[in-house]
MDTraj code that builds the backbone (N, CA, C; nanometers):
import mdtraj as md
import numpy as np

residues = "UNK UNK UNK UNK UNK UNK UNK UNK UNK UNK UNK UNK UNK UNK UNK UNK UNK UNK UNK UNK UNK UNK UNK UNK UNK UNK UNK UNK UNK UNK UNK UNK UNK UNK UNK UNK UNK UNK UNK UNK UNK UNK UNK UNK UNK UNK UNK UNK UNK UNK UNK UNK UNK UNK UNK UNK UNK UNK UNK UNK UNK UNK UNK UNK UNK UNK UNK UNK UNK UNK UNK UNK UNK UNK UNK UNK UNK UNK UNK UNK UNK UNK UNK UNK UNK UNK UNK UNK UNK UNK UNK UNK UNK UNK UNK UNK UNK UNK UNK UNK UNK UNK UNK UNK UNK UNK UNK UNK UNK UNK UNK UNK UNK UNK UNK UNK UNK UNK UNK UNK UNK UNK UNK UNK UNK UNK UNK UNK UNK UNK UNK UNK".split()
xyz = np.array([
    [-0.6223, -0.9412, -3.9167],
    [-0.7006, -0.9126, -3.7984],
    [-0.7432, -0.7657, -3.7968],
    [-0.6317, -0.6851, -3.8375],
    [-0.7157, -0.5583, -3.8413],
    [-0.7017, -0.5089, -3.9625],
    [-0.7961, -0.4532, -4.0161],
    [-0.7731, -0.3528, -4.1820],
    [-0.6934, -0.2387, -4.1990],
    [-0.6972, -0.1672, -4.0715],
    [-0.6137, -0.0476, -4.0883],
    [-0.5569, 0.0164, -3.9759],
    [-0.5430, 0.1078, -3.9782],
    [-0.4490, 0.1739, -3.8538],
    [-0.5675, 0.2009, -3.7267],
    [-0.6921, 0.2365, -3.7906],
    [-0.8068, 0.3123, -3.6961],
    [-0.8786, 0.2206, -3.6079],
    [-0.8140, 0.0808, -3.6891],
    [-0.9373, -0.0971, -3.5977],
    [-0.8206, -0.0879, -3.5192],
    [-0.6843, -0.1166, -3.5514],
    [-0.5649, -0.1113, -3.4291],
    [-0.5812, 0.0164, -3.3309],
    [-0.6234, 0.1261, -3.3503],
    [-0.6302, 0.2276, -3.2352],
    [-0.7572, 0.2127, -3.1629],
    [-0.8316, 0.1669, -3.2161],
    [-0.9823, 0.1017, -3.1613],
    [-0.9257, 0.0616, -3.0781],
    [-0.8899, -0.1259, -3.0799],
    [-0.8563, -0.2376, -3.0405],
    [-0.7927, -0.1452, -2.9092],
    [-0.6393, -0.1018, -2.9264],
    [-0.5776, -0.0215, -2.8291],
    [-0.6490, 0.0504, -2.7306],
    [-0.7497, 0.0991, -2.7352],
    [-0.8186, 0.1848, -2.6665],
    [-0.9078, 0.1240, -2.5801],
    [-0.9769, 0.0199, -2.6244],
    [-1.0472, -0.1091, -2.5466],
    [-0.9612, -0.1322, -2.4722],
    [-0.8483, -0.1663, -2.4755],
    [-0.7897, -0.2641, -2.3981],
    [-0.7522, -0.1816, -2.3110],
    [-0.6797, -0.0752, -2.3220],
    [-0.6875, 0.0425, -2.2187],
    [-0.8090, 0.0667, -2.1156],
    [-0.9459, 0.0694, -2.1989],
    [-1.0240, 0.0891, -2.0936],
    [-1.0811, 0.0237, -2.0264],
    [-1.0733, -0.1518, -2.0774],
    [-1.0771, -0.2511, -2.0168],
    [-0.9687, -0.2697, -1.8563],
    [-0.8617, -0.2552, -1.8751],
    [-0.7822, -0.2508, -1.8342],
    [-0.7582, -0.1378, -1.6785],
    [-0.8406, -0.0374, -1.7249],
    [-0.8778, 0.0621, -1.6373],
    [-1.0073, 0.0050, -1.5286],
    [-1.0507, -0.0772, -1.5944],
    [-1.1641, -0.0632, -1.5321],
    [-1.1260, -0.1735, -1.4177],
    [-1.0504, -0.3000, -1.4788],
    [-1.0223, -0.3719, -1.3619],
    [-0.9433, -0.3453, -1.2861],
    [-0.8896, -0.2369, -1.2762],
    [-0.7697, -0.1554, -1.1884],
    [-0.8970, -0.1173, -1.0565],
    [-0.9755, -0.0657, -1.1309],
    [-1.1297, -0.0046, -1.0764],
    [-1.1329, -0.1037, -0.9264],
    [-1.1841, -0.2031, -1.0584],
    [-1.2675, -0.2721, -0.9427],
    [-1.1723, -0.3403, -0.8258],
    [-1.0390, -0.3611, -0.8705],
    [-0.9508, -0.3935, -0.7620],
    [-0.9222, -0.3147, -0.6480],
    [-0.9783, -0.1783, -0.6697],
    [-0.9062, -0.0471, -0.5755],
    [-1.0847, -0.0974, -0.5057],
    [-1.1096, -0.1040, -0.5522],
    [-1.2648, -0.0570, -0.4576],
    [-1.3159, -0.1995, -0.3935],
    [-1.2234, -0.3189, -0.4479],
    [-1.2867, -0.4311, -0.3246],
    [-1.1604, -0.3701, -0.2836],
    [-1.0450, -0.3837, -0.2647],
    [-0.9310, -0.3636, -0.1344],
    [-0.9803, -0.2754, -0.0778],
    [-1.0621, -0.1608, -0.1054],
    [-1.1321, -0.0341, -0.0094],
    [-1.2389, -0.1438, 0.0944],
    [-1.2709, -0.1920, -0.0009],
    [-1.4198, -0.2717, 0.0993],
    [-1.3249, -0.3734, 0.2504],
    [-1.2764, -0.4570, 0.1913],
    [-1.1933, -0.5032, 0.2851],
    [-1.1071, -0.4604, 0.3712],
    [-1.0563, -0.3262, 0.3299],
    [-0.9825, -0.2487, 0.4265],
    [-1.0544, -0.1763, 0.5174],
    [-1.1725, -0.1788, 0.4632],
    [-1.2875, -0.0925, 0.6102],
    [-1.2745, -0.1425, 0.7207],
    [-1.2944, -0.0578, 0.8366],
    [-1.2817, -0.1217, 0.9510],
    [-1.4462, -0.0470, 1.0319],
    [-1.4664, 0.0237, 0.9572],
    [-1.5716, 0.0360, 0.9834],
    [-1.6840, -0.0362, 0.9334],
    [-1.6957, -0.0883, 0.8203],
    [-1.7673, -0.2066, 0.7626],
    [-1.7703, -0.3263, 0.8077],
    [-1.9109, -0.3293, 0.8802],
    [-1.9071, -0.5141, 0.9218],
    [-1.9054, -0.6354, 0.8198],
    [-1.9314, -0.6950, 0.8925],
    [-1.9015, -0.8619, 0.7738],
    [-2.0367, -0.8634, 0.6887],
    [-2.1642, -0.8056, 0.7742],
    [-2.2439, -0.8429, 0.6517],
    [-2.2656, -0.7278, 0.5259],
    [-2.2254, -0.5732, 0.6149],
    [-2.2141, -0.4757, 0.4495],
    [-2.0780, -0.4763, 0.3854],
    [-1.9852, -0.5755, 0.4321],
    [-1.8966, -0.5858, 0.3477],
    [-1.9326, -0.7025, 0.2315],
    [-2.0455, -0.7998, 0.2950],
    [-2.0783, -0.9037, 0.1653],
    [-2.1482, -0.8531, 0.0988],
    [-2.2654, -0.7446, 0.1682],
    [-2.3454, -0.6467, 0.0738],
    [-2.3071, -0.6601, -0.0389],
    [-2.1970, -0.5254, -0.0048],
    [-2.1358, -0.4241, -0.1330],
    [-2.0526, -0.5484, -0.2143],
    [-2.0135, -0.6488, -0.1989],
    [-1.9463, -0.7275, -0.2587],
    [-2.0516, -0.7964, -0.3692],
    [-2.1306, -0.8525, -0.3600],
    [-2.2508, -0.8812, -0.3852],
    [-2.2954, -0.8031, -0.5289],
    [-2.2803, -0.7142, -0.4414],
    [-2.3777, -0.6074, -0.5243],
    [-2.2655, -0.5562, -0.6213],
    [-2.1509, -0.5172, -0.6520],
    [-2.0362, -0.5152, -0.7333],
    [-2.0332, -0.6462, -0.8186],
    [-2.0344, -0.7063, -0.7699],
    [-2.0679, -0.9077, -0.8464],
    [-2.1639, -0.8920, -0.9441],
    [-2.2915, -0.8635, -0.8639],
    [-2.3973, -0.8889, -0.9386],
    [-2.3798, -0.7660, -1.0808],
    [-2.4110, -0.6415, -1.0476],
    [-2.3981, -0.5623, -1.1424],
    [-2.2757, -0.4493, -1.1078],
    [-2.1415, -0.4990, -1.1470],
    [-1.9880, -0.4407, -1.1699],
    [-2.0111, -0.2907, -1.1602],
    [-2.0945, -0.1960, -1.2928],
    [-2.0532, -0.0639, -1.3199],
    [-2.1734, -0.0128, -1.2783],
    [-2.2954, -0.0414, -1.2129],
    [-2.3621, 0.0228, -1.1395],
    [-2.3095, 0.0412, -0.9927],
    [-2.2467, -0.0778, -0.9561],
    [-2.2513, -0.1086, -0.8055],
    [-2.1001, -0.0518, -0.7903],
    [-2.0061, 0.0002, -0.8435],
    [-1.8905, 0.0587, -0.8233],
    [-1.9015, 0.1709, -0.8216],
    [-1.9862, 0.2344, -0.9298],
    [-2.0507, 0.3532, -0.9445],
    [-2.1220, 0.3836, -0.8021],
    [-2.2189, 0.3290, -0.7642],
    [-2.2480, 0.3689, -0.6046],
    [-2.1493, 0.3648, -0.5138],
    [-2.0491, 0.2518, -0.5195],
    [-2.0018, 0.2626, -0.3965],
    [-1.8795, 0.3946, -0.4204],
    [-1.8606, 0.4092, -0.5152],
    [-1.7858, 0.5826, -0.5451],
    [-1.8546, 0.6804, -0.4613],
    [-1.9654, 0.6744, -0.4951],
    [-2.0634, 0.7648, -0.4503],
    [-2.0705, 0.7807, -0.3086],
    [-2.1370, 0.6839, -0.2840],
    [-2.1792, 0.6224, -0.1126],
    [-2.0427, 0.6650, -0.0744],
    [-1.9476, 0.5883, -0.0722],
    [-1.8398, 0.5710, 0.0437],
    [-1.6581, 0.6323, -0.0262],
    [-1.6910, 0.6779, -0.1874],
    [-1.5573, 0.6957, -0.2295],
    [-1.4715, 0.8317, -0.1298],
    [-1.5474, 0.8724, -0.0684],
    [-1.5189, 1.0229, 0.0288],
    [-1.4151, 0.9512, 0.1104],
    [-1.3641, 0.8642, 0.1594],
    [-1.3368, 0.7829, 0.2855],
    [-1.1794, 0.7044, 0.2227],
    [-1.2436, 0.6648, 0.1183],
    [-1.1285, 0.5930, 0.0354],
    [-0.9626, 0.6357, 0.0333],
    [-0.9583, 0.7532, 0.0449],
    [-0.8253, 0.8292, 0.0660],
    [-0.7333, 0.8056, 0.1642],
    [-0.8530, 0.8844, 0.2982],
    [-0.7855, 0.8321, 0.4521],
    [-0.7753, 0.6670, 0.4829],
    [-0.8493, 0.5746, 0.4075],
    [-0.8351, 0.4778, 0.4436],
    [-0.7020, 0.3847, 0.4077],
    [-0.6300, 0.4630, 0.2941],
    [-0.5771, 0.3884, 0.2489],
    [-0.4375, 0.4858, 0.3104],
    [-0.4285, 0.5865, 0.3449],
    [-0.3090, 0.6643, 0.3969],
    [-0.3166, 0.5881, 0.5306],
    [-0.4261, 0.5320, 0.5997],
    [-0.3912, 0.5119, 0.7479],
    [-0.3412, 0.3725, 0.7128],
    [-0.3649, 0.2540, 0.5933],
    [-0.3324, 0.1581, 0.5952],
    [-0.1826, 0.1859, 0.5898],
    [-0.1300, 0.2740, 0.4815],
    [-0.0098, 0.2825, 0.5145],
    [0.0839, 0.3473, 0.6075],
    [0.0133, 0.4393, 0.7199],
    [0.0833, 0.4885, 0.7918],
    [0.1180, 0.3880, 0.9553],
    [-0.0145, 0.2735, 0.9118],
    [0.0500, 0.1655, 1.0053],
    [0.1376, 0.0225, 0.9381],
    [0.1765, 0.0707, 0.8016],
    [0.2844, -0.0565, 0.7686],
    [0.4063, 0.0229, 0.7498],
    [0.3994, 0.1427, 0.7751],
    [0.4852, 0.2046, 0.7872],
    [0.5293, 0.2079, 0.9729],
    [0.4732, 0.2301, 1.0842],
    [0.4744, 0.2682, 1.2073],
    [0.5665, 0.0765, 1.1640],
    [0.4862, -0.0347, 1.1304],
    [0.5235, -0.1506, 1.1629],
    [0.6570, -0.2191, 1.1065],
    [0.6967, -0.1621, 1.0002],
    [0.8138, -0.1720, 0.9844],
    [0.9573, -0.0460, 1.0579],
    [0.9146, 0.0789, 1.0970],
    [1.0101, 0.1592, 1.1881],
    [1.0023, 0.0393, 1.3119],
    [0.9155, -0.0482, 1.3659],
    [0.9548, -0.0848, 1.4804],
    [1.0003, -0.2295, 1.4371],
    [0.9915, -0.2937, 1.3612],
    [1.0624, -0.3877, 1.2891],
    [1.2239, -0.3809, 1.2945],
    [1.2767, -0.2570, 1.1922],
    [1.4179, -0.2027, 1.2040],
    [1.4187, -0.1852, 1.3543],
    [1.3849, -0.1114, 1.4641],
    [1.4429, -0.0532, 1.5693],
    [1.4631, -0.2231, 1.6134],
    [1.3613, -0.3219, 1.5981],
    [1.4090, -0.4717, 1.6854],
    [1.5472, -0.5097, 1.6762],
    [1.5940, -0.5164, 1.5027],
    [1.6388, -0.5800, 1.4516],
    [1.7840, -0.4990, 1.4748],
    [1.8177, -0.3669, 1.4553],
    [1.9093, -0.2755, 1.4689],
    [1.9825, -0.3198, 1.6527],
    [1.8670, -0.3105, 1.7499],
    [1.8794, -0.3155, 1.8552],
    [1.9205, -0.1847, 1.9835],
    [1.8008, -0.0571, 1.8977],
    [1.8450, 0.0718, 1.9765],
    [1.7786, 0.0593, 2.1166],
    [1.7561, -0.0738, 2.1542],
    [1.7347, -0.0248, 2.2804],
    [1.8170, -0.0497, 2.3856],
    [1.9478, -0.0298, 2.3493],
    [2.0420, 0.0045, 2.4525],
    [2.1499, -0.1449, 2.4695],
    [2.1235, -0.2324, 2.4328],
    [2.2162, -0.3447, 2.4166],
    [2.2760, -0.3770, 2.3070],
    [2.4139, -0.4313, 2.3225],
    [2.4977, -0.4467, 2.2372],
    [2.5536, -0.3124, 2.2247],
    [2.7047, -0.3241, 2.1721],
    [2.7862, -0.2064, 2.1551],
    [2.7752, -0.0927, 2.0227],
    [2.7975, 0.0076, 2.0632],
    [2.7454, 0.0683, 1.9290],
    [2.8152, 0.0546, 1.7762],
    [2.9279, -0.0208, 1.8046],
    [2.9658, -0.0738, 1.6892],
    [2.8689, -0.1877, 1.6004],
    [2.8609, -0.2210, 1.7181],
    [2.7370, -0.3784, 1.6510],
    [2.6215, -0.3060, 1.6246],
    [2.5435, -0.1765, 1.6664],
    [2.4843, -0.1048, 1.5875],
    [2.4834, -0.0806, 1.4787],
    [2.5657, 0.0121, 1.4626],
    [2.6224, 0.0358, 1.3646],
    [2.6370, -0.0039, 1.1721],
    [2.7160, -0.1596, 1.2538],
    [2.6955, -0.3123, 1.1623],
    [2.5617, -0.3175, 1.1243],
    [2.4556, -0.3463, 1.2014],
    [2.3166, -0.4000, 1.2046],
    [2.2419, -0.2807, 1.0753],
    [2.2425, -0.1359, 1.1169],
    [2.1929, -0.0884, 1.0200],
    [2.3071, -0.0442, 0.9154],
    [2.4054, -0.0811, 0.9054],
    [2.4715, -0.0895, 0.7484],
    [2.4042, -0.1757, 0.6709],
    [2.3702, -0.3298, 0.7316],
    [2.3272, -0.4086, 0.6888],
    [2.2051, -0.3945, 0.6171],
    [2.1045, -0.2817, 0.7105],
    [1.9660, -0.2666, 0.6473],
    [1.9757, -0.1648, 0.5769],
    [2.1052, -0.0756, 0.5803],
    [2.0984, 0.0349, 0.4799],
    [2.1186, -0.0802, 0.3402],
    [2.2535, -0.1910, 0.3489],
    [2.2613, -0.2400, 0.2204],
    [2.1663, -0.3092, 0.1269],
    [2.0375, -0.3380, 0.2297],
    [1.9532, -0.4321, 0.1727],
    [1.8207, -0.3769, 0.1386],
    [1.8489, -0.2276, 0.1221],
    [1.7416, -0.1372, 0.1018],
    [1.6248, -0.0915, 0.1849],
    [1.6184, -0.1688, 0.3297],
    [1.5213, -0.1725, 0.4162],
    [1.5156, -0.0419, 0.4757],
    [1.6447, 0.0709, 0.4956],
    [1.6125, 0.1867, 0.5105],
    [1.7324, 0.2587, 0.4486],
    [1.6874, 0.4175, 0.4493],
    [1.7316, 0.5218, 0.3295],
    [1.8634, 0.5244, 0.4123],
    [1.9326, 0.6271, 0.3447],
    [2.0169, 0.6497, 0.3475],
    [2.0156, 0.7651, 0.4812],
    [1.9261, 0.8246, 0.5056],
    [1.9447, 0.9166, 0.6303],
    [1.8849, 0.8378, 0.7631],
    [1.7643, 0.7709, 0.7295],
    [1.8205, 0.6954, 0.8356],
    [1.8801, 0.5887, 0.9356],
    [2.0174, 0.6037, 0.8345],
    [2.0926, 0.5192, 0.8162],
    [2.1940, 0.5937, 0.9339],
    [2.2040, 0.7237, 0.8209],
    [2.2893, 0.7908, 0.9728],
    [2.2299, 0.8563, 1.0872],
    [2.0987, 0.8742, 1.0788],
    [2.0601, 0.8962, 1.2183],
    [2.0998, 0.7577, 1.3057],
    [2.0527, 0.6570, 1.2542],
    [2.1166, 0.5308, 1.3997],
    [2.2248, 0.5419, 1.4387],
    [2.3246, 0.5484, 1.2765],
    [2.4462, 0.5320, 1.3562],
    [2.4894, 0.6945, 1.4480],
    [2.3855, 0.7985, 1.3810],
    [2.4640, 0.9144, 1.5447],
    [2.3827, 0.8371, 1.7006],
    [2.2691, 0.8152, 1.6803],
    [2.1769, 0.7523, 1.7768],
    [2.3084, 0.6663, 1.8402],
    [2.3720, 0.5647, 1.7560],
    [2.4670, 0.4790, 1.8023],
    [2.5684, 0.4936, 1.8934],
    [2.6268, 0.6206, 1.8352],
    [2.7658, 0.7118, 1.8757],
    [2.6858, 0.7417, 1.9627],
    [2.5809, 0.8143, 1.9687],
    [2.5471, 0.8990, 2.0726],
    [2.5323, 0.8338, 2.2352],
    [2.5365, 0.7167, 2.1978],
    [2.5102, 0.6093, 2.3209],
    [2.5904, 0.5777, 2.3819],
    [2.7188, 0.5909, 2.3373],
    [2.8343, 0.5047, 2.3610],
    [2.8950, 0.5637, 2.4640],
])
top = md.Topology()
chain = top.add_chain()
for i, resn in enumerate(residues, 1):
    res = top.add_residue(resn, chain, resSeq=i)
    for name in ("N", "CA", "C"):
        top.add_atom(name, md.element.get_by_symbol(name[0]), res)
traj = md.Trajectory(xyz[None], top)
């Protein structure tokens, strides 16, 4: 399949930039869909138009809208982040019921299961103590 070392570093290098590119186009439809400023029909636009011609139409939408792409994707995570802190606080139960031992318990539990770090692990449990 290959003759020499230079068709295998070829080959390698394709596939790399193949590989890059559909990374591409995955970051830039999840951008399109994550707009919230984009209605339904310039979100089929730009979809469309990425479809029809891939490395022109990614290439624009870099252009056009890649400025935006950053904050959009820090605010996506700064609300699955806000949505899991209030997830733990349900589940822990800091709002004042149950004893702070059973606190306590609750986020050992989510410290053990990786759902939160290790600090604030002990902030609940002072939060906990602190209640008692």
């Amino acid at each position: 399949m290959f003759n020499d070392n230079g068709s295998f570093l070829l080959a390698l290098f394709e596939f790399f930039i193949f590989f890059a590119w559909i990374m591409c186009l995955f970051h830039v439809f999840g951008d399109i869909f994550r707009s919230q400023d984009l209605g339904g029909g310039a979100k089929t636009f730009w979809s469309i138009f990425i479809i029809i011609v891939p490395f022109l139409g990614v290439f624009v939408y870099l252009i056009v809208r890649g400025h935006g792409m950053t904050e959009r994707s820090i605010e996506q995570q700064q609300q699955m982040q806000a949505r899991q802190a209030e997830y733990v606080r349900s589940v822990v139960g800091t709002n004042g019921s149950g004893s702070s031992a059973d606190k306590i318990v609750a986020a050992k539990k989510l410290l053990d299961e990786g759902t939160i770090t290790q600090a604030e692990f002990e902030q609940m449990k002072a939060n906990a103590l602190a209640s008692a």
